[in-house]
C-alpha positions, 0 to 999 in steps of 0.5 A: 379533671383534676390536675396535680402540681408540683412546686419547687424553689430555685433558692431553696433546694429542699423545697417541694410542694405538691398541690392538687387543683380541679380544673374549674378552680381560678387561680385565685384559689391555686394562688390562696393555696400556695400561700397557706401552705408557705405560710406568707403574708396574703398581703402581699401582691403575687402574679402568675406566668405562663412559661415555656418548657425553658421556663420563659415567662409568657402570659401573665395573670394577676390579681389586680388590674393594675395597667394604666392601658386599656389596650392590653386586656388584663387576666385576673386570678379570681376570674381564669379558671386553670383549665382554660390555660392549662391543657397537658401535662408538663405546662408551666407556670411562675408564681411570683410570690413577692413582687418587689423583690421578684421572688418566685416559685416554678410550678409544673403540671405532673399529672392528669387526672380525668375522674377526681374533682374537687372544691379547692386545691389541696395540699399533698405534699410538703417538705423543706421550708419555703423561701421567705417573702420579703418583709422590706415593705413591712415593719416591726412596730414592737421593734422600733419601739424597742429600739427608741426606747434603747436610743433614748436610754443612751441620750439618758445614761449621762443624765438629764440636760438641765443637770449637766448644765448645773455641772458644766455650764452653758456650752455658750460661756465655754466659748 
């Protein structure tokens, strides 16, 4: 069975993403999906929800079991497969995308088809641009050299230390 998504933002207005998934794919691949097409940064973690048609978060399924306890089972992505959660048209889900700053998208399902299979979600549809992750657990190597090397340029431009001391003395014998 093959089952159609349609992805939108609640920060983003003109985003929609459309993905076609077969019911035996994880959520793992749906997951992988999302992220190409968004084009975010794999590395960051990312989490789905169960929702309620009021968009409430339900059952969550993760890619990681990351909980301390062992008395809630955790469900990971790479092992649940969207057709044991999915069952009708209009069922939900929150993806969050960018887990610190709580960033997410809302997923829901449009279409049922019963004769189409596939190997992997694909995309179908694509406007507008995603929301952007967030790059705060993330940084600029080439930028923070840049902005040392503009530091140092300022500490520079009045001369050297040892040739302002020739000029003006040690500050010691000025007080």
């Amino acid at each position: 069975m093959l089952f159609r998504f349609r992805i939108i933002s609640d920060k983003v207005e003109y985003f929609v993403l459309h993905i076609d998934a077969d019911s035996r794919n994880t959520f793992l691949d749906l997951h992988e999906a999302i992220q190409l097409a968004c084009k975010y940064d794999s590395s960051e973690l990312a989490t789905f929800f169960l929702a309620d048609e009021e968009w409430d978060k339900g059952l969550e399924i993760t890619m990681f079991n990351d909980k301390k306890s062992t008395q809630v089972p955790v469900l990971l992505m790479k092992n649940s497969l969207l057709g044991d959660y999915l069952k009708e048209k209009e069922d939900k889900l929150i993806y969050i995308f960018d887990v610190i700053s709580q960033k997410s998208l809302y997923i829901e399902l449009t279409e049922l088809v019963m004769e189409n299979k596939l190997n992997t979600p694909i995309v179908t549809f694509n406007r507008g641009k995603a929301p952007i992750q967030s790059s705060s657990s993330r940084y600029n190597a080439d930028l923070l050299i840049d902005q040392d090397s503009e530091l140092q340029n300022v500490f520079t431009d009045f001369g050297e230390l040892e040739d302002l001391n020739l000029i003006y003395g040690e500050i010691g014998e000025v007080m």
